[in-house]
C-alpha positions as a Markdown table, in Angstrom:
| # | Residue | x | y | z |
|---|---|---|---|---|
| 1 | Unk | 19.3 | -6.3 | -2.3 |
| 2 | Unk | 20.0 | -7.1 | -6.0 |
| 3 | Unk | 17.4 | -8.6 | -8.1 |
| 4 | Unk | 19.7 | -12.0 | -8.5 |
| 5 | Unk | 19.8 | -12.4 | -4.7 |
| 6 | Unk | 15.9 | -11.8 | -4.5 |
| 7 | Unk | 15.6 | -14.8 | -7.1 |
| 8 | Unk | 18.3 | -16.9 | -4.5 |
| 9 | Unk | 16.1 | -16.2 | -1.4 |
| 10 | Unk | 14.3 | -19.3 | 0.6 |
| 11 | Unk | 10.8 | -19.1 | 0.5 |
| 12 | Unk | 11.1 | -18.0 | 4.0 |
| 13 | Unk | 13.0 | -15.1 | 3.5 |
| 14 | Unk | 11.2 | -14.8 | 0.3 |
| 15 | Unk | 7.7 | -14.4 | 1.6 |
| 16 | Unk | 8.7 | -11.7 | 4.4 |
| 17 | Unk | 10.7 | -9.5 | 1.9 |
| 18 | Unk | 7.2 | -9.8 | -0.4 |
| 19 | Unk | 5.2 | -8.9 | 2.8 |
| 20 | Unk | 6.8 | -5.8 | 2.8 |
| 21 | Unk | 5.6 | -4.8 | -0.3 |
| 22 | Unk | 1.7 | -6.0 | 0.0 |
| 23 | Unk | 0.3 | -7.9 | 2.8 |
| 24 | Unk | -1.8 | -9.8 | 0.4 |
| 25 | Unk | -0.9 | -13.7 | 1.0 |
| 26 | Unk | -1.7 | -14.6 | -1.9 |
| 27 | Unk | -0.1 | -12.0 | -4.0 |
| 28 | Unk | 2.8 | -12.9 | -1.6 |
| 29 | Unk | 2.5 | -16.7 | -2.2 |
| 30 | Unk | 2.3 | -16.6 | -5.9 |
| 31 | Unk | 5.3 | -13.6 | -6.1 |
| 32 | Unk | 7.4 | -16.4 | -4.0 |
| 33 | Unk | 6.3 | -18.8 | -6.9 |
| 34 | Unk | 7.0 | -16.8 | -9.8 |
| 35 | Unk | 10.3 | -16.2 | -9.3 |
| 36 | Unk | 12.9 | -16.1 | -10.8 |
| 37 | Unk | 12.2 | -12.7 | -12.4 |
| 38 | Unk | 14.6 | -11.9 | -15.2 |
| 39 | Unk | 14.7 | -8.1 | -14.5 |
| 40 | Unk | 12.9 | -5.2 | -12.8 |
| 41 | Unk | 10.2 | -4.7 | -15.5 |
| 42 | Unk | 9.3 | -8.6 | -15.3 |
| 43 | Unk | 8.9 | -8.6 | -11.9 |
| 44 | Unk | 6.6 | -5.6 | -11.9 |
| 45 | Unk | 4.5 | -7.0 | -14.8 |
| 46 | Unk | 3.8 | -10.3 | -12.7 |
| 47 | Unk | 3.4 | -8.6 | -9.9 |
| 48 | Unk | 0.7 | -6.8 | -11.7 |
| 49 | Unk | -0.7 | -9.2 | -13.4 |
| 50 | Unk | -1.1 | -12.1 | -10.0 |
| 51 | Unk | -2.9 | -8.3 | -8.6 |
| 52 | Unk | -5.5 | -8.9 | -11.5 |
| 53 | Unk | -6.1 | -11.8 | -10.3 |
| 54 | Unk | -7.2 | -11.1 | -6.8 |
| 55 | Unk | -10.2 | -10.3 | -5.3 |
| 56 | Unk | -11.6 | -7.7 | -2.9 |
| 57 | Unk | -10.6 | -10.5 | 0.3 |
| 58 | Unk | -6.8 | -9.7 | -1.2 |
| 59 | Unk | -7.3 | -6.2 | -1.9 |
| 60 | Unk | -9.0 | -5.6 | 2.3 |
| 61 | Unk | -6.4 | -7.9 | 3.5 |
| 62 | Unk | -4.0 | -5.7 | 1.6 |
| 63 | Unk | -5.5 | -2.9 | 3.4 |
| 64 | Unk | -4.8 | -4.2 | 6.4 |
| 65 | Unk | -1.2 | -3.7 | 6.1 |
| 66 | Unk | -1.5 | 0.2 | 6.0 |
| 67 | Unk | -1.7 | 2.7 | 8.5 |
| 68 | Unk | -4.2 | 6.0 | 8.2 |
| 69 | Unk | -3.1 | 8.8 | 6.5 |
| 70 | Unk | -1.4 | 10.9 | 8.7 |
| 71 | Unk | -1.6 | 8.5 | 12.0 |
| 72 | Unk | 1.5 | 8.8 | 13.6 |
| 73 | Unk | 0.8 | 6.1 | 16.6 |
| 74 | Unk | -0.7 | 3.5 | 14.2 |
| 75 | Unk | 2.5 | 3.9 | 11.8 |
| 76 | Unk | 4.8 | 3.1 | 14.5 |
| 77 | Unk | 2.5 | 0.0 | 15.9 |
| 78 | Unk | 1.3 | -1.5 | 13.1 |
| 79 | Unk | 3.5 | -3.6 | 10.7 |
| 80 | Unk | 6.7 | -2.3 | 11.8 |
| 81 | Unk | 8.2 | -4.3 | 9.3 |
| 82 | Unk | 6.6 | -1.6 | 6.9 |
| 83 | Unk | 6.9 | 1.7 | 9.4 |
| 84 | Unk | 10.0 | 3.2 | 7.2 |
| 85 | Unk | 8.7 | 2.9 | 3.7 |
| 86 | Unk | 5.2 | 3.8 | 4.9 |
| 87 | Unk | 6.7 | 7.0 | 7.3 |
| 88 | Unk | 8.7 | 8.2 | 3.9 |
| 89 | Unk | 5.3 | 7.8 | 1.6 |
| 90 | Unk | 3.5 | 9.8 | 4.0 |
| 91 | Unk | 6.1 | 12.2 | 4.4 |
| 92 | Unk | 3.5 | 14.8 | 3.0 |
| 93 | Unk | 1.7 | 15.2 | 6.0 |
| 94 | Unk | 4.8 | 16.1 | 7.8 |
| 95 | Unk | 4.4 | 20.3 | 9.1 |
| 96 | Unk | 1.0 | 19.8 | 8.1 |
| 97 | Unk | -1.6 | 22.4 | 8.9 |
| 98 | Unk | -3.3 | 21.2 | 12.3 |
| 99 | Unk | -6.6 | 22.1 | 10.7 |
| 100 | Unk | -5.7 | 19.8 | 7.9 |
| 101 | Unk | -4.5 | 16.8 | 10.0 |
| 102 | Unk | -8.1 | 17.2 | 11.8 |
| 103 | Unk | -9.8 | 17.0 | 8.9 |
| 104 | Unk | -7.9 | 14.3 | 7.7 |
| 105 | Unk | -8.5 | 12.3 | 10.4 |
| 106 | Unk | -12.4 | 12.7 | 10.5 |
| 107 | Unk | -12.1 | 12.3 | 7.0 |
| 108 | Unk | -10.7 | 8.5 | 7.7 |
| 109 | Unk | -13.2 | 7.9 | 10.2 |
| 110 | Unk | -15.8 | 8.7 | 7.5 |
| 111 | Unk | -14.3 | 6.7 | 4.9 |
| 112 | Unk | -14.0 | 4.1 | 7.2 |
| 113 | Unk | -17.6 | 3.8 | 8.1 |
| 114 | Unk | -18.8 | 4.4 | 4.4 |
| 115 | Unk | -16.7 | 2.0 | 2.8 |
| 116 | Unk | -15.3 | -0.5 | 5.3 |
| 117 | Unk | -11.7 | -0.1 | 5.6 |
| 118 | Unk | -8.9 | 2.7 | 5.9 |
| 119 | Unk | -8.5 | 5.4 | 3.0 |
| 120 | Unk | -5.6 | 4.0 | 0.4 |
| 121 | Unk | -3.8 | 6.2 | -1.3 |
| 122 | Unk | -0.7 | 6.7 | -3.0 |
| 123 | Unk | 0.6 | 9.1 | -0.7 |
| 124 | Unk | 4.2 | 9.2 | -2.2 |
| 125 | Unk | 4.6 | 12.7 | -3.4 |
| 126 | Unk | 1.3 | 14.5 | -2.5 |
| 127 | Unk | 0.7 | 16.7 | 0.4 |
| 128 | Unk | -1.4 | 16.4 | 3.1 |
| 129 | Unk | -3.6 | 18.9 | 1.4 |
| 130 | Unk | -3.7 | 16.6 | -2.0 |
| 131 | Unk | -4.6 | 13.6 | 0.2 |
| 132 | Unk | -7.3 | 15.2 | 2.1 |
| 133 | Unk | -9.1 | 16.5 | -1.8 |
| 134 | Unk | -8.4 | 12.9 | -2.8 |
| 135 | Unk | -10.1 | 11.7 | 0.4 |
| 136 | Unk | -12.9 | 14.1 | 0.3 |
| 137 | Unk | -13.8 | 13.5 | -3.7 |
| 138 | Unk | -13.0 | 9.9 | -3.1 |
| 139 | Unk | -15.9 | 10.1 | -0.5 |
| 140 | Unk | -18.9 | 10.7 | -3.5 |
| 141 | Unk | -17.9 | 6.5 | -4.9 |
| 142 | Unk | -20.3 | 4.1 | -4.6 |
| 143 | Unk | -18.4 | 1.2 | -2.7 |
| 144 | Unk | -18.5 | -1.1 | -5.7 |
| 145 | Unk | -16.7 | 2.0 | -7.6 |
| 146 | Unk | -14.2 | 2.5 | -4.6 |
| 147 | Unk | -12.9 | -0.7 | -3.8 |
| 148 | Unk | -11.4 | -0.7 | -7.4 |
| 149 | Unk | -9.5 | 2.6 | -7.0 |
| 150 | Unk | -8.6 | 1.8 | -3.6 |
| 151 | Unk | -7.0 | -1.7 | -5.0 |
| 152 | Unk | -5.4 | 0.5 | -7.9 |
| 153 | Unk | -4.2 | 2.9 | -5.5 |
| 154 | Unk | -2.8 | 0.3 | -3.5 |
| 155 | Unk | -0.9 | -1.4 | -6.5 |
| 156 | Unk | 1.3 | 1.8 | -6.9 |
| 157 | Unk | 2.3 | 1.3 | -3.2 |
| 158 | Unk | 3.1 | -2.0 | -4.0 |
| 159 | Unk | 5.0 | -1.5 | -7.3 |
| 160 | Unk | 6.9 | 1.7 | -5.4 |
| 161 | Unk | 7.7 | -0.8 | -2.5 |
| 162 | Unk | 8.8 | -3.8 | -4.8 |
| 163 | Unk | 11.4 | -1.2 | -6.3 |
| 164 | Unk | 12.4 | 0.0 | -3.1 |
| 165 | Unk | 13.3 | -3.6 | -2.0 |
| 166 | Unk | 15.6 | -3.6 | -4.8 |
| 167 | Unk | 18.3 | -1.2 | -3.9 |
């Protein structure tokens, strides 16, 4: 859709095309709010700017509305609404070395139970192999550390997903 029909939506049809892009309600609320955006670039400086604002409750619920790296059955289940953009970021674990999916997915189980929700990357572009170092050096963060650069990681999804729904 074009940026002026965006700006035309209901608030309705406003907040699901937003929930594509972050399942944050509140970012979702206040990006419904904020419209109209005058271009692209305005759009993705609120958007980063109402991310500022949130808290770790945003940035977990947020979370929520990723599958794991490399999990095929929780793409396809979970926030089908999503499944496309997410398949095509994760596209890098695609032909994957098995050895590499398997560590991968202990790796997530790790992170999971160390830091309280799924591994967040930007996995748009990076092979498996990248994700699994990212995962793996991602592992030595204190918690307080991680939830920031999972919340950062998470606002290049966002910002790659709000361009995306402007085609």
């Amino acid at each position: 859709m074009t940026l002026d029909q965006l700006n035309r939506l209901s608030e309705g049809e406003a907040t699901a095309a937003f929930t594509q892009c972050c399942a944050a309600q509140r970012w979702v609320e206040r990006m419904v709010i904020d419209r109209p955006f005058e271009s692209l670039a305005e759009m993705l400086e609120i958007s980063d700017r109402i991310w500022e604002e949130c808290d770790v409750d945003d940035y977990m619920e947020a979370f929520e509305g990723h599958p794991r790296i490399g999990d095929v059955d929780s793409l396809s289940k979970k926030y089908a609404n999503t499944k496309g953009w997410a398949g095509g970021e994760q596209k890098g674990v695609e032909g994957a070395d098995r050895a590499v999916l398997e560590r991968l997915a202990q790796g997530n189980t790790d992170y999971e139970q160390k830091f309280g929700h799924i591994f967040i990357v930007c996995a748009t572009g990076k092979s498996a192999a990248e994700m699994l170092a990212l995962l793996e050096a991602r592992m030595n963060n204190d918690p307080a550390h991680e939830i920031n650069v999972a919340a950062g990681e998470q606002n290049k999804i966002t910002r790659i997903r709000l361009k995306k729904l402007l085609v």
